[in-house]
C-alpha positions as CSV (number, residue, x, y, z in Angstrom):
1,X,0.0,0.0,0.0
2,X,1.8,3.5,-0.9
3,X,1.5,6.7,1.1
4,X,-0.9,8.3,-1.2
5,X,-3.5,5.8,-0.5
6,X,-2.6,5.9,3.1
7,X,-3.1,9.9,3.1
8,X,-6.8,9.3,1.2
9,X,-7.9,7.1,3.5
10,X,-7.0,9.1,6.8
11,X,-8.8,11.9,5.0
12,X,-11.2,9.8,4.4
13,X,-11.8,8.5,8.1
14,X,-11.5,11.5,9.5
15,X,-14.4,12.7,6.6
16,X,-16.6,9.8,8.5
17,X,-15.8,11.0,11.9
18,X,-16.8,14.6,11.3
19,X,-20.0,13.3,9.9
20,X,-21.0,11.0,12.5
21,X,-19.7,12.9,15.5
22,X,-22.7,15.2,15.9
23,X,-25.0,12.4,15.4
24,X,-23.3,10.3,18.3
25,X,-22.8,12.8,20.7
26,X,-26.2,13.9,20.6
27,X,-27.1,9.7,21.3
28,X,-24.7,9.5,23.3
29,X,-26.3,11.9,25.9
30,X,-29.5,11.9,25.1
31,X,-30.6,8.9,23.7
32,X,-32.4,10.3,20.4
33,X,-31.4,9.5,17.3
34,X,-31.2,12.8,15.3
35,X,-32.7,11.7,12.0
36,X,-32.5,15.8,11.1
37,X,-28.8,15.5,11.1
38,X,-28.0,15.6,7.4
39,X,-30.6,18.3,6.8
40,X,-28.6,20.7,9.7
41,X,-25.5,19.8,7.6
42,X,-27.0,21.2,4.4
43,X,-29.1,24.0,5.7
44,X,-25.3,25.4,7.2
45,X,-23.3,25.3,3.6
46,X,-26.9,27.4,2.3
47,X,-26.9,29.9,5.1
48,X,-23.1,30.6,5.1
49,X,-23.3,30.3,0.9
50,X,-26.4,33.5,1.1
51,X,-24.8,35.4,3.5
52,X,-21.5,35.6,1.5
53,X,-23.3,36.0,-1.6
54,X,-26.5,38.0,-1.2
55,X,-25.3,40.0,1.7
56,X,-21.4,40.2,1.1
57,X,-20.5,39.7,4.2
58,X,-16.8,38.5,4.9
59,X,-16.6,34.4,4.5
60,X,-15.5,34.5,8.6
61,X,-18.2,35.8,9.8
62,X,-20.7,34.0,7.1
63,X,-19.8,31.0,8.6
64,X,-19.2,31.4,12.5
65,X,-23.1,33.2,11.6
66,X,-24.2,29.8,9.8
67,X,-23.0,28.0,12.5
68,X,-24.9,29.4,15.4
69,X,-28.1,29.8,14.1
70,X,-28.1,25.7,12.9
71,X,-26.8,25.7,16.9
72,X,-30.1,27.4,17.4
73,X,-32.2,25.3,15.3
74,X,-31.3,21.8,16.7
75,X,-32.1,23.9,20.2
76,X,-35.6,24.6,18.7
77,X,-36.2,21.6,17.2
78,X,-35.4,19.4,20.5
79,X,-37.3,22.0,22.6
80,X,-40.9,22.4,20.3
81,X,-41.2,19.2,18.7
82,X,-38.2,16.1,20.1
83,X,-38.9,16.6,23.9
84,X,-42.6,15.4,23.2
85,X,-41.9,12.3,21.8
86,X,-39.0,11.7,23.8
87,X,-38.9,8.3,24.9
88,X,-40.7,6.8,22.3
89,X,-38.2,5.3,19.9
90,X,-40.5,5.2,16.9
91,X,-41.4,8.5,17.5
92,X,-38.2,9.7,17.6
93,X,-37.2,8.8,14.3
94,X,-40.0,9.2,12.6
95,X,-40.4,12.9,13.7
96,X,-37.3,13.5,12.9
97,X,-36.9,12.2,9.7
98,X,-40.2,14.5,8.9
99,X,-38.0,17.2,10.1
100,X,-35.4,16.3,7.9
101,X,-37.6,15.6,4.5
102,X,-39.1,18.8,5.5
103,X,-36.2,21.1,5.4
104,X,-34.4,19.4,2.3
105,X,-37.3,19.6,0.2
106,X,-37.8,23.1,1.3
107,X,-34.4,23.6,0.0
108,X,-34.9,22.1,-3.3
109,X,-37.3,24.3,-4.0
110,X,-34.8,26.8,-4.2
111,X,-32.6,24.9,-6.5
112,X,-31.1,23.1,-4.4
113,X,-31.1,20.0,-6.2
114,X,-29.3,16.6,-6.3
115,X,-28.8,13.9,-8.5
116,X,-31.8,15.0,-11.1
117,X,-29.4,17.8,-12.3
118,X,-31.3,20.9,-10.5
119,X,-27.7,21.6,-8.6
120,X,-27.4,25.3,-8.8
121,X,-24.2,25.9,-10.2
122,X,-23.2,28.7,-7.9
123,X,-24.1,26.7,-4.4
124,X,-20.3,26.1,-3.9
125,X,-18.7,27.2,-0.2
126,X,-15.3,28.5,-1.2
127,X,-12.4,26.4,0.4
128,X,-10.7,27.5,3.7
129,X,-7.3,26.3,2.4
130,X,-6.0,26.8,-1.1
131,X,-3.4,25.2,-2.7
132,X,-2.0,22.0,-3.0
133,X,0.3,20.2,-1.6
134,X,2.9,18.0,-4.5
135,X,5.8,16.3,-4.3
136,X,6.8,12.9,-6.3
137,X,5.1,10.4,-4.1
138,X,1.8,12.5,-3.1
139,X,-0.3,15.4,-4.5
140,X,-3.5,16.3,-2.3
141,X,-5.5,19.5,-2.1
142,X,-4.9,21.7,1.2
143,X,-8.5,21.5,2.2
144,X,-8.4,17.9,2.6
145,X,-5.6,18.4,4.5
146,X,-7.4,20.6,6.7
147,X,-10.1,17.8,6.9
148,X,-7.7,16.1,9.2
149,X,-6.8,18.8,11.4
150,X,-10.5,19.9,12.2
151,X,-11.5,16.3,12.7
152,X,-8.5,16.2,15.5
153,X,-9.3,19.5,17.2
154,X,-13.2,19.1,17.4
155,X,-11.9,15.2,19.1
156,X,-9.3,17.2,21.5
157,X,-11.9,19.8,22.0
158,X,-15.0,17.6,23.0
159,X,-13.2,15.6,25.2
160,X,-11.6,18.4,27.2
161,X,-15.1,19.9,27.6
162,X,-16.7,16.6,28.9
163,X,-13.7,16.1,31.4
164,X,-13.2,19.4,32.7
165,X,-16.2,21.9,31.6
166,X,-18.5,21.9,34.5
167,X,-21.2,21.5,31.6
168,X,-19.8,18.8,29.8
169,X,-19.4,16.5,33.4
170,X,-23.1,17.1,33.9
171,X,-23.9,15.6,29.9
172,X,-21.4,12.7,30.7
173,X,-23.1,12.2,34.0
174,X,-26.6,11.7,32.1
175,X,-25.1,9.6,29.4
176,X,-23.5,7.2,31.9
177,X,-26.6,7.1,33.7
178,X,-29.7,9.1,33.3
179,X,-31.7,8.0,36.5
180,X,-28.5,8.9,39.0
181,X,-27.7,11.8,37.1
182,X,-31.4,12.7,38.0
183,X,-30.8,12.2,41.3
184,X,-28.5,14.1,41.6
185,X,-30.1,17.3,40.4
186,X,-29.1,17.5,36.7
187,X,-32.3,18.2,34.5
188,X,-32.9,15.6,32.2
189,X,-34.0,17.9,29.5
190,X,-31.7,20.7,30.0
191,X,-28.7,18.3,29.4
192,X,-30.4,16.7,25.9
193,X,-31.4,20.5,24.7
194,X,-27.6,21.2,25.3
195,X,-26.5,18.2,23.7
196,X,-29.1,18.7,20.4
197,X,-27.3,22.1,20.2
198,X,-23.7,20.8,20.3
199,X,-24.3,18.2,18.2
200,X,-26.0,20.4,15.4
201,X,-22.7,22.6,15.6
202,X,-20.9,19.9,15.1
203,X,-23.0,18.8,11.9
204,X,-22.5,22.5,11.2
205,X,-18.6,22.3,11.0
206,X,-18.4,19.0,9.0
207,X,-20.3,21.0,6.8
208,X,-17.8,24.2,6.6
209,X,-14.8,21.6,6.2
210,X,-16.3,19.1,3.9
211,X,-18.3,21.1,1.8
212,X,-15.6,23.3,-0.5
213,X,-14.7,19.8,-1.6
214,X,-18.5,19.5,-3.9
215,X,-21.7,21.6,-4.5
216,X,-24.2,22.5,-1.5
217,X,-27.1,20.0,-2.8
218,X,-29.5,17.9,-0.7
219,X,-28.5,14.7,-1.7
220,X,-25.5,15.4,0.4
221,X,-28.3,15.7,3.1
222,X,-29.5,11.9,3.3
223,X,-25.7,10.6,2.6
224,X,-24.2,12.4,5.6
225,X,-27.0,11.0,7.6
226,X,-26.6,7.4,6.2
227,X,-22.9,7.6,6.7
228,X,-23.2,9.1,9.7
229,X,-26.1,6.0,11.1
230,X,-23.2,3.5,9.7
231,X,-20.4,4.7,11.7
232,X,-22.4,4.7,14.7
233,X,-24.1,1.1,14.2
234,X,-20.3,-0.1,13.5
235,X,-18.8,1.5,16.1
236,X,-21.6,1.0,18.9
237,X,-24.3,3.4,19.1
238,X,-23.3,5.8,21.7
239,X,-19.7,4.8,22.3
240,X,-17.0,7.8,21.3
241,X,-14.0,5.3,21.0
242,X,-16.2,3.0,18.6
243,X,-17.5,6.2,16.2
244,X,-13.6,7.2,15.8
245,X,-12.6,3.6,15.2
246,X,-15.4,2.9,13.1
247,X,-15.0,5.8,11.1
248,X,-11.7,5.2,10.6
249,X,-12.3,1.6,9.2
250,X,-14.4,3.0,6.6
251,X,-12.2,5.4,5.7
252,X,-9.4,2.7,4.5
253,X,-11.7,0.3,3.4
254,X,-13.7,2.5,0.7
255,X,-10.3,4.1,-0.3
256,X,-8.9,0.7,-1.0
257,X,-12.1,-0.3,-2.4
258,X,-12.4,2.8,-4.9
259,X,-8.5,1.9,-5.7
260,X,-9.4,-1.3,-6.5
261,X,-12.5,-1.5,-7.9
262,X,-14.2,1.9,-8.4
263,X,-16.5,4.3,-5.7
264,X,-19.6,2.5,-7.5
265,X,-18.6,-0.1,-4.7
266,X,-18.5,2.1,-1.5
267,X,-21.8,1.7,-0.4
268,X,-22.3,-2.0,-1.5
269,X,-19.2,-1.8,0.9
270,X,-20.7,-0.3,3.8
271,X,-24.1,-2.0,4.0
272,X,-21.8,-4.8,4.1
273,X,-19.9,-4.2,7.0
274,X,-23.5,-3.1,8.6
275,X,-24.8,-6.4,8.3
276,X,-21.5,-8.3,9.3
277,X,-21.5,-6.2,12.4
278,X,-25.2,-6.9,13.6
279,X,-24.7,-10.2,12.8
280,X,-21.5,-10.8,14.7
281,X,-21.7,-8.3,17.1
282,X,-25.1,-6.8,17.3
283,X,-24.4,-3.7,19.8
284,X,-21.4,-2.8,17.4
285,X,-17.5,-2.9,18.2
286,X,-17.4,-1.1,21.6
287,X,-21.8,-0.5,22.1
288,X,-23.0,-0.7,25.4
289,X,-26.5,-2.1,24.5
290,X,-27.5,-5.3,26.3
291,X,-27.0,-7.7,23.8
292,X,-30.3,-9.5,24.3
293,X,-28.7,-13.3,24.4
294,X,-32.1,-14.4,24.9
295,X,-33.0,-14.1,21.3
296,X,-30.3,-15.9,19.9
């Protein structure tokens, strides 16, 4: 295997973990599965892309702007519609999933299209990095590049906040164990309203660092959320350690895949390694889930 590849498919895992990061933290605390996850990721390249364009304001503050207010949104959304159905699995997803269909085919009305050709051809986030780095053994872009260091920083940062932020004791305290943290005076619902909000900024800067790389389009809506489901289910729903790993796995194998045999094969790829892991191993690599021996 030569460096090149090597470089690709760290990019490429650390593409996964910035996906599925928001999505797992917010489960990770909370319990919900935040079906509306893709959709926050699309609805931040639009914002940021119309403030830039139709406003002019400077690309900096576009984005730290874009960023917030999807912050906001996953707030509201947890706050007026999740905390009712809180509880009830079904529920959960199914809301919001409605959420998400909602807001992506809001967007296509404005062009916003996908894979029937309705991309607008000036939805395109401008790159944080320029340039490219070449010498004889490796030539890759500088915003992929900076793929990799955003990934590490929003790892470094999240789990500094959750071991030392007074704030982020209290979510791990409610993810280790909602009834004690309950107990012990930390509100239920103040903790998961935090956590919706974190993890939507999180979706939120996936979006700044991946999206410079392709067009803002809602297509990219369902396949961050897909690839952001299959990291979790690999790694075990809820577990940091497993998301990273996980995300990481797929990473190499779909860049050795697409090396080999085309990207036509990715997702043949990953639906595989989704089965094989609820087969083997239903809770995923490191999941916490009872594994319900009793049905086996």
């Amino acid at each position: 295997m030569d460096l090149e590849v090597i470089v690709y498919a760290l990019i490429n895992g650390m593409t996964y973990v910035l996906m599925a990061v928001g999505f797992s933290f917010v489960y990770g605390i909370s319990r919900l599965p935040n079906f509306a996850h893709g959709a926050l990721y699309v609805v931040t390249g639009f914002i940021a892309w119309s403030f830039i364009n139709k406003t002019g304001l400077p690309y900096w503050p576009s984005v730290l702007i874009a960023i917030a207010i999807v912050s906001l949104v996953g707030v509201l959304i947890y706050q007026f519609v999740m905390i009712r159905v809180r509880g009830m699995p079904i529920s959960e997803i199914i809301v919001s999933f409605a959420i998400a269909l909602g807001i992506l085919e809001g967007l296509r009305l404005q062009g916003i299209g996908g894979f029937e050709g309705f991309i607008g051809p000036g939805y395109v986030l401008p790159p944080i990095a320029d340039g490219v780095v070449a010498t004889d053994w490796l030539i890759v872009d500088m915003q992929r590049l900076l793929i990799i260091a955003v990934g590490l920083l929003i790892l470094l940062l999240t789990w500094v906040f959750t071991h030392y932020h007074r704030m982020g004791l209290a979510l791990r305290a409610m993810a280790q164990h909602e009834r004690a943290a309950l107990m012990l005076g930390i509100n239920s619902d103040r903790m998961a309203n935090v956590a919706m909000g974190i993890g939507s900024a999180l979706a939120a800067v996936a979006a700044i660092a991946i999206m410079p790389l392709g067009n803002i389009n809602c297509e990219s809506g369902y396949s961050v959320l897909t690839n952001a489901i299959a990291v979790c289910v690999i790694g075990g729903l809820g577990s940091w350690g497993g998301t990273v790993l996980a995300a990481l796995i797929l990473g190499f194998a779909t860049t050795i895949m697409s090396a080999l045999g085309g990207t036509m094969w990715n997702n043949v790829l990953i639906f595989g390694l989704i089965i094989s892991i609820l087969i083997i191993r239903p809770s995923g690599l490191f999941g916490k889930q009872k594994e319900l021996e009793e049905r086996v």
